[in-house]
C-alpha angles and dihedrals in degrees: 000000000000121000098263097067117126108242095235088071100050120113088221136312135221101266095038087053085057102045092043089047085044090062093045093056095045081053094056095046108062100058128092142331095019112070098238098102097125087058087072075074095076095013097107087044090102096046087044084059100052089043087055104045090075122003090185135137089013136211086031100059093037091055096043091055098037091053091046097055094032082056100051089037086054095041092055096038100054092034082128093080082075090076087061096065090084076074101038135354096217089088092089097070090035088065105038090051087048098059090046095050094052088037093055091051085055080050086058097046096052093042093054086047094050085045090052092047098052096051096044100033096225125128120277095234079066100067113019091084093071097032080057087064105070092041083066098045091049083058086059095062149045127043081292094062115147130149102183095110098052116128099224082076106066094064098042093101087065098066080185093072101040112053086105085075089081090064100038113007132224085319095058088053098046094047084047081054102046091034087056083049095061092051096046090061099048088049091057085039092058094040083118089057110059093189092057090037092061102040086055096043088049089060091043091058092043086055095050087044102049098042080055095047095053089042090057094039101058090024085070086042092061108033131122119046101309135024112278110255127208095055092070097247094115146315135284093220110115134177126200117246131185118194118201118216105190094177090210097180107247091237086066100045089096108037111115092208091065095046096100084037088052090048093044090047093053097041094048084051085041091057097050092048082045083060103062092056107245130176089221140023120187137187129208135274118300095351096136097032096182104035098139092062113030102091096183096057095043096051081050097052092040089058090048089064102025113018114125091258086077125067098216127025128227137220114240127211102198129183126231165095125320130180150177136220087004118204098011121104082259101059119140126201127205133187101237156177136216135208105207100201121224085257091050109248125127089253098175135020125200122185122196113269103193109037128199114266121250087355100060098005134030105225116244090000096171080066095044101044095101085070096055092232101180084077093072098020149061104273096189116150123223130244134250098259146292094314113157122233110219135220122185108235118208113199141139100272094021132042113161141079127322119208117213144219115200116179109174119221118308088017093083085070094069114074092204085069095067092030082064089049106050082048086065101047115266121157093183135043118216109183108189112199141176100202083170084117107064096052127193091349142109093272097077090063097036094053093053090039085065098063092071099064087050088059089051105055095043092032087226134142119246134200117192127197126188141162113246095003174086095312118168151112133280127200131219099273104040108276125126100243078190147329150184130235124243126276104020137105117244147124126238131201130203138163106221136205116242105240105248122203120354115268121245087261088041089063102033115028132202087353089143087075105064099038089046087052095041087050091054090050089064103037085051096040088055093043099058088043091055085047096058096033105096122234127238112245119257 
């Protein structure tokens, strides 16, 4: 590229490539588990920069640059996958094709920006926050789906922050973050105009204060134990709930020769959680994987929780494997669930709805197909949709049935997933997990960190089992009522709020996509009329 390009034209230089990596890196840094979750406030300020310095020509420069800086963010964030190649080592390229695919829908996102800001003259911050949106709603969806990287996460470990979620989701956050961003940087652009300086700071300053204000109001309404009742914000029915987490090592899960020490190990956890009297008592994700068709372990575990030595007996959520057609060319196998009834029975069954890409699901299979992927890949089927499983909870103020939400494991990062099912009627979310995988990283805390912004936005208790951690309860509003840490054995007790009336996102959805959209189309639509029509001379 010779020295009398216009900048406009460059792939990258070197000091856009370090502001842009700069940015990336801020990013990365404030999500958990690391405490800088406030910094993804200012995080974007260096790309904005870059963005800012030449808008022309457009969509192309704005890609370039967005790409670069989404990739690097991506890479650093999910360095983790890099633990799971003691199972595969396709997780290298796994993780290498993930970063630039998510990097290259933040790509999309800047571009339009830039586009939008050429034709309307009007600055990029203006308009990426809502460009931003439909990056994040693309990671909800497809055989690709993946919602690890959205900005609402990082501050999720900060419940303050994050009450709007209720009114808006995950969505409504990320575009607040991405929208303070944008006005931090055109503060720091007009610090030569003290006028402009001001008027932006002092938005700056309404934004930060209203989003606290909100946080602190609703954070009172729903404090204590259970939601306050009388004001119609919830109920003040609870059940008690004890979640197990056995923390049986990945590498064992399918050794034949541990099989009798891993089921001594989750009944004698299972007894002691038995001890202190709760309405329900779960296990992780997968820990008896058949379950269904192993006679001799379910009448074992029915007589744990029913059998004639305890006085009363108590529901079980177990997770684990569920076909059909076993054993037959056409036999479908789904990750499950299943509800074992005081009178033990399987009263209920849940399969997993969104299943984990490559691992559980071959992507696009109905492409691939030719290359006969399920030998080298997970080939789960999906269920039939968010439906709860129900106990019946017998305890002094409430006596009657519970339904139940129970997203396994990645499915409590898609909002759509509690949304289904709040639609159908749960009062209480039970997400079962097995995090084994990720070892000693960052995963198993963001994961878990994740949870909270799902009780948020449906104002909904959760209790979350997993097998080596973290295992733990979330209130209503955010808080961890408790957890474990990762890789130990325990059991862990909490009485736990019925969810009351659906919350605005619990009814609508993602609604701040299309009216933000539809608000853009006319800004934009206006501005380009005012730009052709002519002025009169002075």
């Amino acid at each position: 590229m010779s020295a009398g390009t216009p900048p406009g034209l460059r792939l990258l230089g070197r000091s856009e490539a370090a502001r842009l990596g700069t940015a990336a890196a801020l990013l990365a840094l404030s999500f958990p588990p690391l405490p800088f979750g406030p910094l993804c406030l200012v995080a974007l300020t260096p790309a904005l920069a870059v963005l800012d310095e030449d808008p022309r020509p457009g969509f192309r420069r704005g890609f370039l640059r967005g790409a670069f800086c989404g990739s690097i963010f991506y890479l650093i964030l999910l360095f983790w996958f890099w633990d799971l190649i003691r199972f595969t080592p396709l997780i290298v390229p796994s993780w290498f094709l993930t970063g630039l695919y998510q990097g290259s829908l933040v790509g999309l996102a800047a571009g339009s920006a830039q586009w939008l800001s050429v034709r309307s003259g009007r600055p990029v911050s203006l308009f990426l926050p809502f460009t931003w949106l439909g990056l994040e709603k693309v990671f909800q969806f497809g055989d690709l789906r993946f919602t690890w990287g959205v900005l609402a996460n990082a501050l999720a470990p900060h419940p303050l922050l994050i009450q709007t979620a209720e009114l808006w989701g995950a969505l409504g956050v990320s575009f607040l973050i991405v929208g303070f961003n944008g006005l931090a940087f055109e503060a720091w652009k007009a610090r030569a105009d003290p006028h402009r300086r001001t008027r932006r700071l002092a938005a700056l300053v309404a934004l930060a204060a209203a989003v606290l204000a909100y946080g602190l109001l609703r954070w009172t309404t729903y404090g204590g134990a259970a939601p306050m009742a009388g004001r119609g914000e919830g109920s003040d029915e609870t059940v008690r709930v004890a979640v197990v987490q056995p923390n049986i090592p990945q590498e064992a899960r399918d050794d034949p020769a541990r099989a009798d020490v891993e089921k001594a190990r989750l009944f004698e956890l299972s007894r002691k959680a038995l001890a202190q009297d709760p309405d329900l008592v779960v296990w992780p994700e997968t820990a008896a994987p058949w379950l269904r068709y192993d006679p001799d372990y379910r009448a074992d575990l029915i007589d744990l929780c029913c059998g004639v030595a305890r006085a009363t007996a108590t529901p079980f959520l177990v997770g684990g494997l569920d076909a059909e057609d076993a054993g037959t060319p056409e036999e479908r196998i789904y990750n499950a669930a299943f509800m074992i009834s005081a009178a033990g029975e399987i009263s209920g069954i849940y399969r997993k709805v969104l299943l984990v890409p490559m691992t559980e699901q071959v992507p696009y299979v109905s492409v691939l197909g030719v290359l006969k992927p399920e030998r080298w890949s997970g080939r789960f089927r999906s269920g039939a949709g968010f439906f709860p499983l129900t106990f019946t909870a017998r305890r002094p103020g409430f006596e009657g049935e519970v339904a139940v939400g129970v997203p396994i494991c990645y499915e409590i990062t898609f909002p759509q997933a509690l949304r289904g099912f709040r639609a159908h009627g749960a009062r209480l979310i039970v997400t079962i997990t097995n995090d084994a995988w990720f070892g000693r990283t960052p995963a198993p805390f963001q994961h878990f960190e994740q949870v909270r912004l799902r009780a948020v936005e449906n104002r909904i208790a959760v209790a979350r089992a997993a097998n080596t951690g973290v295992s733990g309860f979330v209130g209503p509003r955010g808080d961890v009522l408790a957890k474990t840490g990762i890789f130990e054995a325990g059991v862990m007790v909490a009485n736990l709020p019925l969810a009351g009336p659906p919350t605005p996102y619990a009814r609508w959805g993602d609604w701040i996509l299309p009216v933000s959209w539809l608000g853009l189309a006319l800004f934009v639509a206006v501005s380009s009329i005012r730009a052709r029509t002519p002025t009169d001379p002075p």
